[in-house]
SERO-4910 file (N, C-alpha, C, O; in steps of 0.05 Angstrom, whole numbers):
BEGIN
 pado doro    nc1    nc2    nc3   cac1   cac2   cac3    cc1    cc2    cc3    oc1    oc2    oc3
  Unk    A   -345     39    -47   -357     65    -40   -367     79    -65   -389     90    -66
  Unk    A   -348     77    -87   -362     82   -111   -387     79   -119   -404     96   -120
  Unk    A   -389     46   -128   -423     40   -130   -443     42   -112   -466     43   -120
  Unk    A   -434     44    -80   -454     63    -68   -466     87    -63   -488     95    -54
  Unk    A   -446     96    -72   -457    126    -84   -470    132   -104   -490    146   -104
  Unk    A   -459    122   -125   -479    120   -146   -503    107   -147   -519    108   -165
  Unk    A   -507     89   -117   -538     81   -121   -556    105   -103   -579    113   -108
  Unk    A   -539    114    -82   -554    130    -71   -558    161    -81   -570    178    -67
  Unk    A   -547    165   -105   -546    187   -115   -536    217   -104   -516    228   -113
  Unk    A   -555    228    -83   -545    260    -70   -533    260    -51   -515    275    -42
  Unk    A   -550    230    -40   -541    226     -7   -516    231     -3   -505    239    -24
  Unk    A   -495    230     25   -472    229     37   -463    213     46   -474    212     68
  Unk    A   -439    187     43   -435    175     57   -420    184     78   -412    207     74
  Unk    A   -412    171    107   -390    181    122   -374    146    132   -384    125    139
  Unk    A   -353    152    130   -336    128    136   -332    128    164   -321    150    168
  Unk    A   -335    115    188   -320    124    213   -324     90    223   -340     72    218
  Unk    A   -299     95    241   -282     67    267   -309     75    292   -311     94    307
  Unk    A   -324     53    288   -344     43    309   -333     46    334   -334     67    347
  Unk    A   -324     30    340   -297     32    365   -299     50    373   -318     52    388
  Unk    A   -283     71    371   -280     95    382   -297    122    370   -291    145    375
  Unk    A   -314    116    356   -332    135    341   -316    170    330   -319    193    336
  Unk    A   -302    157    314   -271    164    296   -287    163    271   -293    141    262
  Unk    A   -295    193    257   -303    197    235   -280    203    214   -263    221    217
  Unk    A   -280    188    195   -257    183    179   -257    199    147   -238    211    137
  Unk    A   -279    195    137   -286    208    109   -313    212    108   -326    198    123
  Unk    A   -326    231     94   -354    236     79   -347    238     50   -326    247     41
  Unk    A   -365    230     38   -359    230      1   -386    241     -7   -400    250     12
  Unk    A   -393    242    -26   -418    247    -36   -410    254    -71   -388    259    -81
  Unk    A   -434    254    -83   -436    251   -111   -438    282   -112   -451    297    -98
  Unk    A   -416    289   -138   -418    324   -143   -421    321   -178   -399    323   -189
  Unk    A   -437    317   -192   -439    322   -224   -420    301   -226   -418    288   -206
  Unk    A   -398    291   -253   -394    270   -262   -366    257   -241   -347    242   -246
  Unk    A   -375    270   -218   -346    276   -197   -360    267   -170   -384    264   -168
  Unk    A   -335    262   -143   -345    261   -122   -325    278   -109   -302    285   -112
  Unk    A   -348    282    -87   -331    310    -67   -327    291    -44   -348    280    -37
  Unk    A   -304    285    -31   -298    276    -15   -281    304     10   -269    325      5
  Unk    A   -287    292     29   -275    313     63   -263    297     76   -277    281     88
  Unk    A   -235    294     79   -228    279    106   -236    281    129   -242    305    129
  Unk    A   -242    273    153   -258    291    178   -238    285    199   -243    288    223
  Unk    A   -214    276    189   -197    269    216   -165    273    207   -157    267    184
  Unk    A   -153    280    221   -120    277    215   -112    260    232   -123    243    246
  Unk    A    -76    273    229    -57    261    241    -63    257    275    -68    240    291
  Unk    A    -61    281    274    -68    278    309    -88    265    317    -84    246    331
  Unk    A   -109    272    312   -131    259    324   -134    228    320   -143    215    338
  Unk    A   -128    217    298   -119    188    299    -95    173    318    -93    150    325
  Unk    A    -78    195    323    -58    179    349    -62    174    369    -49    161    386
  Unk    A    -92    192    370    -92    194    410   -107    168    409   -109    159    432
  Unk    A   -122    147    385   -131    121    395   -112     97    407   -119     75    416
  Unk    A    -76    114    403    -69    104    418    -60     88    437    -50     66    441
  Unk    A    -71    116    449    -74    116    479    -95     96    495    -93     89    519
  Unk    A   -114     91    479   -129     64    490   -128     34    476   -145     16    478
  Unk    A   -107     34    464   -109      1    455    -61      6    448    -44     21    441
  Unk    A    -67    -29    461    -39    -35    452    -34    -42    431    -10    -43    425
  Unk    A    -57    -51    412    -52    -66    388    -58    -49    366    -77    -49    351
  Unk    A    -35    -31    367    -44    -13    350    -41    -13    310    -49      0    292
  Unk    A    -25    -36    313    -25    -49    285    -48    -54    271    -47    -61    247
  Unk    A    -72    -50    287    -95    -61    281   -112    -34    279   -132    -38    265
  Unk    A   -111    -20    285   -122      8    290   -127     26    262   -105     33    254
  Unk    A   -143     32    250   -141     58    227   -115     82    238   -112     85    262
  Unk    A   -104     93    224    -84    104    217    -95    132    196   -117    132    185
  Unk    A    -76    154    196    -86    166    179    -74    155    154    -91    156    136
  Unk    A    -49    143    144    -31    129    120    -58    115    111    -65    116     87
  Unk    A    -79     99    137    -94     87    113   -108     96     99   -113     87     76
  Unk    A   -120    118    109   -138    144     90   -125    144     63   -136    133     45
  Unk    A   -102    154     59    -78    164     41    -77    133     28    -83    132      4
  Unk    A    -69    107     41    -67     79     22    -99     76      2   -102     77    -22
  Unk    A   -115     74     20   -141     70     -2   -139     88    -23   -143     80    -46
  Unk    A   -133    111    -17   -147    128    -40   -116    132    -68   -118    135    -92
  Unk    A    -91    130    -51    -70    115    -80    -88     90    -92    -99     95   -114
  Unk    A    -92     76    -86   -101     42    -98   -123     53   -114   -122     55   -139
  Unk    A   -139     59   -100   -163     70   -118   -155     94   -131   -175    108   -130
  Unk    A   -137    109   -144   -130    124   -159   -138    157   -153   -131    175   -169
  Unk    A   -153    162   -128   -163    184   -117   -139    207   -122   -142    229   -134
  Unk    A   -114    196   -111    -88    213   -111    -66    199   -133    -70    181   -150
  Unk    A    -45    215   -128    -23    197   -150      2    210   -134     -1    231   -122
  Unk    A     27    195   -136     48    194   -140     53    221   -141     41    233   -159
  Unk    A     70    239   -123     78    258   -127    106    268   -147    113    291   -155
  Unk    A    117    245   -149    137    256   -165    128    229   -194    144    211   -198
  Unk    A    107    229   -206    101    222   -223    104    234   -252    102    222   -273
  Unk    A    108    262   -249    123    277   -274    152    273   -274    162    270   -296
  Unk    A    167    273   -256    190    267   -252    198    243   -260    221    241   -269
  Unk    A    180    217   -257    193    190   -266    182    181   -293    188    160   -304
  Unk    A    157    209   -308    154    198   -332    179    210   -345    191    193   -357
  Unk    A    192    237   -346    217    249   -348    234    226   -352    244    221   -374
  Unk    A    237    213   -333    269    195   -326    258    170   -345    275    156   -356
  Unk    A    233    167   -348    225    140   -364    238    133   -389    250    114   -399
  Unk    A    230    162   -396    239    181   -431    262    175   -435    268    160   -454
  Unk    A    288    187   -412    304    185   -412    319    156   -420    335    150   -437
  Unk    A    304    139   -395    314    111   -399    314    102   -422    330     87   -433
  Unk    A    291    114   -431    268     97   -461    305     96   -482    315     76   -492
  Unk    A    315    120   -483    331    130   -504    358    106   -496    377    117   -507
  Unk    A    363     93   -488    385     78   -476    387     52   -489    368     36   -488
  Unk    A    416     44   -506    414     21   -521    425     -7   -499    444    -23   -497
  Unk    A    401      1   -486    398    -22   -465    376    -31   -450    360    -16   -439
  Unk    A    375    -56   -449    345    -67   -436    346    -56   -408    365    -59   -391
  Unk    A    318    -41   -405    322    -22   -370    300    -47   -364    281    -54   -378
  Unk    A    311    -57   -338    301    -73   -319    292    -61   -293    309    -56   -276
  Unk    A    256    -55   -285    263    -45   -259    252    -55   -236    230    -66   -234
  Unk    A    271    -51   -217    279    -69   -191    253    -57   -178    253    -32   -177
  Unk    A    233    -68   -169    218    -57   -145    221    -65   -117    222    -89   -114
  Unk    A    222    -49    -93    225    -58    -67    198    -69    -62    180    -67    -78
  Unk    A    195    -83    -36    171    -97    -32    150    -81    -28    129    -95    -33
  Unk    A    143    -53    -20    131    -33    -22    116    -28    -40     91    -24    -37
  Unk    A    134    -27    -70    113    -20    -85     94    -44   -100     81    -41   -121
  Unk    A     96    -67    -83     78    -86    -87     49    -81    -79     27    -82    -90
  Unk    A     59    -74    -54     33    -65    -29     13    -41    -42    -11    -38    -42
  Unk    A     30    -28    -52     22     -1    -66      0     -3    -92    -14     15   -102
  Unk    A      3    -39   -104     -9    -34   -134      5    -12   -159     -6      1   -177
  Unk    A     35    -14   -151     45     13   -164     45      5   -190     39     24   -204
  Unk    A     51    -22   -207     60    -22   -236     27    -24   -250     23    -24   -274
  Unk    A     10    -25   -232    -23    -12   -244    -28     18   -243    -50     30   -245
  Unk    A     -5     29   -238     -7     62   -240     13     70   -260      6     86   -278
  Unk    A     39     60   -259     58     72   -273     61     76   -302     76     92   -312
  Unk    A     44     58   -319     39     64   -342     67     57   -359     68     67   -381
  Unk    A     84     44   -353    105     37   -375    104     21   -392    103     -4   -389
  Unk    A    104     34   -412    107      8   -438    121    -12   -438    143    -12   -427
  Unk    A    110    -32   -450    130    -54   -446    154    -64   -433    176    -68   -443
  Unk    A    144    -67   -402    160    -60   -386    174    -83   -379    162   -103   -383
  Unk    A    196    -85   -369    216   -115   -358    216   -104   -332    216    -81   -323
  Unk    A    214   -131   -319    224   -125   -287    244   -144   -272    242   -169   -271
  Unk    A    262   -132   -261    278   -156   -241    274   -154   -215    287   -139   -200
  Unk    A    252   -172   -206    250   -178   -185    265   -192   -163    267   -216   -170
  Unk    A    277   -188   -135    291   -208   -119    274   -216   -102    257   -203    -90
  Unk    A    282   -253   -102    268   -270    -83    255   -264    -62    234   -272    -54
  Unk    A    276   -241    -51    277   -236    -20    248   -213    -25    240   -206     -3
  Unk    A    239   -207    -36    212   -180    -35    186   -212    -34    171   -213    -15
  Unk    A    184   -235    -58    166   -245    -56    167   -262    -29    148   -277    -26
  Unk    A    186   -262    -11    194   -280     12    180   -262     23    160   -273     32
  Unk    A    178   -230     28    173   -215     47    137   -217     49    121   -221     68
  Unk    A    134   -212     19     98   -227     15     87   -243     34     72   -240     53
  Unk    A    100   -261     22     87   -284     33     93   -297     51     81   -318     53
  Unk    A    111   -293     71    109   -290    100     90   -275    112     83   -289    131
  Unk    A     78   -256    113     48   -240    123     31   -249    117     12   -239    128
  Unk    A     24   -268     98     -5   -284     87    -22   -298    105    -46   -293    109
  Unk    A     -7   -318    115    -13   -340    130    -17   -329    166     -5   -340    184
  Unk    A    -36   -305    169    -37   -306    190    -62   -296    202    -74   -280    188
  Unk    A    -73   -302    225   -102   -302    229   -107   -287    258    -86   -280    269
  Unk    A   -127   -280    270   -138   -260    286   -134   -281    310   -157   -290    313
  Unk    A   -117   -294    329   -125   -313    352   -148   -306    375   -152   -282    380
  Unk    A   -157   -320    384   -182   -314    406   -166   -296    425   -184   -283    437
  Unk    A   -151   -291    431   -144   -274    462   -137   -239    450   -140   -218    463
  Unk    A   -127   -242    424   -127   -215    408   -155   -205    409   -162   -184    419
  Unk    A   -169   -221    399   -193   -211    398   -208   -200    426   -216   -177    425
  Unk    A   -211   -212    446   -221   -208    466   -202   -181    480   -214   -167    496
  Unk    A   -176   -174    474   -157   -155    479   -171   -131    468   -175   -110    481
  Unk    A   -179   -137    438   -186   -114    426   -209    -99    435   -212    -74    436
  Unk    A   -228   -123    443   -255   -118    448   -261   -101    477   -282    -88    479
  Unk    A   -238   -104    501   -229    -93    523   -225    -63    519   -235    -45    534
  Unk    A   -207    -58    495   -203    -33    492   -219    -19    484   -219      4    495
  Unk    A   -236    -24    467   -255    -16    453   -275     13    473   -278     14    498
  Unk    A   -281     27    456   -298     48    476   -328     42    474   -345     45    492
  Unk    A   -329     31    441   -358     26    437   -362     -1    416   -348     -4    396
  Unk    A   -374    -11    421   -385    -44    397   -371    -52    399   -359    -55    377
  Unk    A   -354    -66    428   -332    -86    419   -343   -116    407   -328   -135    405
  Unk    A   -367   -117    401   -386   -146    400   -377   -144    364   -378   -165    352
  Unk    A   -372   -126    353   -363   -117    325   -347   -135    318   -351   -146    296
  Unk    A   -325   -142    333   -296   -155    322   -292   -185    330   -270   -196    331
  Unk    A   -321   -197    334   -336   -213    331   -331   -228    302   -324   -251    301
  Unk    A   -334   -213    281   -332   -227    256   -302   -220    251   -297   -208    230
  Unk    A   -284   -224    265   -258   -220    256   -235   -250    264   -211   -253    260
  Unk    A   -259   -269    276   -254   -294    280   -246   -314    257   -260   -319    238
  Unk    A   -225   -323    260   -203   -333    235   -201   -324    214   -198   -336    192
  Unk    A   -204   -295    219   -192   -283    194   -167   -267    192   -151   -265    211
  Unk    A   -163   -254    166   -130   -241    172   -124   -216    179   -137   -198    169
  Unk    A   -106   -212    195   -106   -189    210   -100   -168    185   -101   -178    162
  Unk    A    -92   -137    189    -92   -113    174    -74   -123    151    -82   -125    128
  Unk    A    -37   -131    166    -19   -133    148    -19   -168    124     -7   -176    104
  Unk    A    -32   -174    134    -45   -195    122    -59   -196    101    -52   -207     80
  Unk    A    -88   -181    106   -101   -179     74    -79   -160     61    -72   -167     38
  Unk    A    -69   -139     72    -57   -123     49    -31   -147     30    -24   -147      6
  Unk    A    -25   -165     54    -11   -187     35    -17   -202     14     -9   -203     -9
  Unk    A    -35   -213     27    -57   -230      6    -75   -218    -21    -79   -227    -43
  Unk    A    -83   -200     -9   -113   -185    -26    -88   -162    -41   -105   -147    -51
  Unk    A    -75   -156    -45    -61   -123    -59    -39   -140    -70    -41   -155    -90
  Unk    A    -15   -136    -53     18   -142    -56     22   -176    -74     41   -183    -88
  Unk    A      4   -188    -67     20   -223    -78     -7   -224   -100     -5   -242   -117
  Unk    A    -30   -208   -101    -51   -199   -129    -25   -186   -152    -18   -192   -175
  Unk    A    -17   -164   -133      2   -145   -151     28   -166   -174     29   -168   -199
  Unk    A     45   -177   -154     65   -194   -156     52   -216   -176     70   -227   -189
  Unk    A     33   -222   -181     21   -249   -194     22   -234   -226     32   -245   -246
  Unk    A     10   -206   -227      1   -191   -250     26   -178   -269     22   -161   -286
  Unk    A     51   -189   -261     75   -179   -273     93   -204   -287    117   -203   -292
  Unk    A     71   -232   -293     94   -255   -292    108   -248   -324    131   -258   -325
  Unk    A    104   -240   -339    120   -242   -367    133   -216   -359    126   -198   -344
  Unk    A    163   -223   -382    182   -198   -379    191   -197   -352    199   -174   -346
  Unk    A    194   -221   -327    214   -213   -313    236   -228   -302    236   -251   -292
  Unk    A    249   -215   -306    272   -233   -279    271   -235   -254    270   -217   -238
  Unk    A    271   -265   -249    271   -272   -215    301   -275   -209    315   -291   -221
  Unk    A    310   -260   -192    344   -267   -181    344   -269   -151    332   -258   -133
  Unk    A    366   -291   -152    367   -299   -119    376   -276    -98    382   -255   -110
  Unk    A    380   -274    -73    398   -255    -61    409   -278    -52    401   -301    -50
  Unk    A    434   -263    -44    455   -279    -30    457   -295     -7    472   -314     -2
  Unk    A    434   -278      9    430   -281     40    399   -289     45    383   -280     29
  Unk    A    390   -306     67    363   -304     72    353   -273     78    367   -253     84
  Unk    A    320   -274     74    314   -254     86    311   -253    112    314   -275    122
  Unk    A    307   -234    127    304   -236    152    273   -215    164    264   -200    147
  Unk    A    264   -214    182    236   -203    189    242   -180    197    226   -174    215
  Unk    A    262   -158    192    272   -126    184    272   -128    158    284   -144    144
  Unk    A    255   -103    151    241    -96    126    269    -81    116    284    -89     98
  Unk    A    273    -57    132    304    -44    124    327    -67    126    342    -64    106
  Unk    A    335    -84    138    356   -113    125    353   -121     97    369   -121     78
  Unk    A    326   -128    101    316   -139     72    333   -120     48    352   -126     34
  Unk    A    316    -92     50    330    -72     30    354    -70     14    361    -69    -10
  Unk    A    363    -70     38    400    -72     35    401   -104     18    411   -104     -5
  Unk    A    393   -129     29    397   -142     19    390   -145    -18    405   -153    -37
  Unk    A    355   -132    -18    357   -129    -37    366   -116    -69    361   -124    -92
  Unk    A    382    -90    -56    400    -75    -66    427    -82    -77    437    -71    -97
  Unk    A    439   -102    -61    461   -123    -61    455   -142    -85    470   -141   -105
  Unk    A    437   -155    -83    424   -176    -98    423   -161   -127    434   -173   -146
  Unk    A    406   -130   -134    411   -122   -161    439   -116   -168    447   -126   -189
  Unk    A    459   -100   -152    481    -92   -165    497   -124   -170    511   -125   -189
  Unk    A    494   -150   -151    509   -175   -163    495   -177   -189    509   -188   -207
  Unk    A    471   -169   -197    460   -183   -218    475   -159   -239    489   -166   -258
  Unk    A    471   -143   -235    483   -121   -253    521   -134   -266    531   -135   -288
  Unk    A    528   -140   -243    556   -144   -250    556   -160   -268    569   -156   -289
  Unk    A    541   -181   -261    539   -210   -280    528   -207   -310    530   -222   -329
  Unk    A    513   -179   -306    501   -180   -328    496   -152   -348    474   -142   -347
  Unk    A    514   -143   -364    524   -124   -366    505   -105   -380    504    -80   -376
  Unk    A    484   -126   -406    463   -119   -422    440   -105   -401    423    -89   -406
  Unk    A    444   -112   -384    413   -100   -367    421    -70   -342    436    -68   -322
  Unk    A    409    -59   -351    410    -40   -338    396    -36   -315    376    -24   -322
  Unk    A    395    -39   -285    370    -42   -271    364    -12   -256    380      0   -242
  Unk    A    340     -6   -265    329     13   -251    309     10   -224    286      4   -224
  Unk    A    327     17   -197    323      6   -171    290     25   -164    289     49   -168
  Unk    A    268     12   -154    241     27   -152    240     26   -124    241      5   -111
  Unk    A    236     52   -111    237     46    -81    215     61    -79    209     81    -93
  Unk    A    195     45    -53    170     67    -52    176     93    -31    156    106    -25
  Unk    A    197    100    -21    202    130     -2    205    149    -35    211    173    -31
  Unk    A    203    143    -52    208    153    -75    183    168    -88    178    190    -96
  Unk    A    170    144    -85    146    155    -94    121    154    -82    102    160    -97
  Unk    A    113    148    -54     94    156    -33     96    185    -36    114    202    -37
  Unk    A     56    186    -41     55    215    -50     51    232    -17     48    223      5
  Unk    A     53    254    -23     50    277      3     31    282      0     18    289    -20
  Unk    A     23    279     27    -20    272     38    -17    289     63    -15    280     86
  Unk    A    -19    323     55     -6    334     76    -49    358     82    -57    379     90
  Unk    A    -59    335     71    -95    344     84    -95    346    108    -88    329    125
  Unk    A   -107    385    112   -117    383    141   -146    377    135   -158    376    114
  Unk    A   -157    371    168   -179    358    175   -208    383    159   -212    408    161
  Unk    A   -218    366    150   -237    378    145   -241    398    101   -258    409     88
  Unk    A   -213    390    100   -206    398     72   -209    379     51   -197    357     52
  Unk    A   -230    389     27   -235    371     14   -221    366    -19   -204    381    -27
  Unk    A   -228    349    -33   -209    341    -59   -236    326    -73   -250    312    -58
  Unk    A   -242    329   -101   -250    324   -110   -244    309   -140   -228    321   -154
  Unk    A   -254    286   -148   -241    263   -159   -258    245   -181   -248    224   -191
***
């Protein structure tokens, strides 16, 4: 969206779901800045609903709010707070190790957080959670499901034939990109237990998994990263704009 703006210069873009003709964003070029408007909230994105079952597949308002963390539009709300605690850590005659939940993979978070020379201890069970969502593709009867619901251009989801559904690219293309870009400075540790396909199981398990490692290992200090921590508050009403 960037470089199209900058090719079109004054113009306006507007983002919107074909489908249901669900206007999502307008941006436009303002001096060395862009003015962006959300044009839709919470509500009005739920009532789509009401016409499709597959709503996994559906724009969301979170995704408004996900693009624009990744692309750096917004930040981390308690990001003064964890450069604070960084400081803190920094002063500690101990190697701080930090634990990320599988979240802040998805997030692109350790391309925001800015820590120096950072160690991480990662558990199995977060890159298990990856890469289980990778390997999966759009089947013919989803498609034709979607295309049913559809209010307008269901001929659109047409090019969505063997490709990967929502939670998928964010697997592939973001979270296991992210996970690849951290290999020096970390620890991989086992959990105790398989994972299982509850994201909150996993947690717990993975939580388990740092404090065994902690016990075992007295030099490392692990600092646990959970993203309910740091998902910023994207509390835009419709039609209010932010400029970036």
């Amino acid at each position: 969206m960037q470089i199209l703006l900058n090719l079109i210069a004054k113009d306006t873009i507007v983002i919107d779901y074909p489908l249901y003709d669900l206007k999502m964003v307008k941006a436009r070029p303002s001096g060395n800045d862009y003015h962006i408007n959300v044009q839709s909230d919470v509500e009005v994105m739920k009532e789509l609903y009401e016409y499709s079952t597959h709503t996994d597949e559906l724009p969301s308002f979170d995704d408004i709010k996900y693009c624009m963390l990744l692309s750096g539009i917004i930040q981390y709300d308690n990001m003064v707070e964890f450069q604070e605690k960084l400081s803190a850590l920094n002063k500690l005659d101990r190697t701080i190790y930090f634990a990320p939940d599988t979240n802040l993979f998805y997030q692109a978070a350790f391309s925001k957080l800015n820590i120096p020379n950072p160690h991480y201890l990662v558990v199995d069970t977060v890159y298990d959670e990856i890469e289980s969502s990778i390997n999966h593709k759009y089947f013919p009867h989803l498609i034709y499901e979607m295309k049913e619901d559809a209010l307008y251009h269901g001929e659109l989801l047409d090019e969505l034939k063997n490709r990967k559904p929502k939670k998928s690219r964010k697997s592939a293309y973001i979270a296991m990109r992210e996970y690849k870009r951290i290999p020096d400075n970390v620890i991989e540790t086992k959990a105790g237990e398989p994972s299982t396909i509850h994201s909150e199981r996993n947690d717990i398990i993975i939580v388990k998994a740092i404090r065994n490692f902690q016990d075992s290992n007295q030099y490392i200090f692990p600092s646990y990263l959970l993203q309910t921590q740091a998902w910023p508050n994207f509390a835009w009403e419709k039609g209010q704009n932010v400029s970036t």
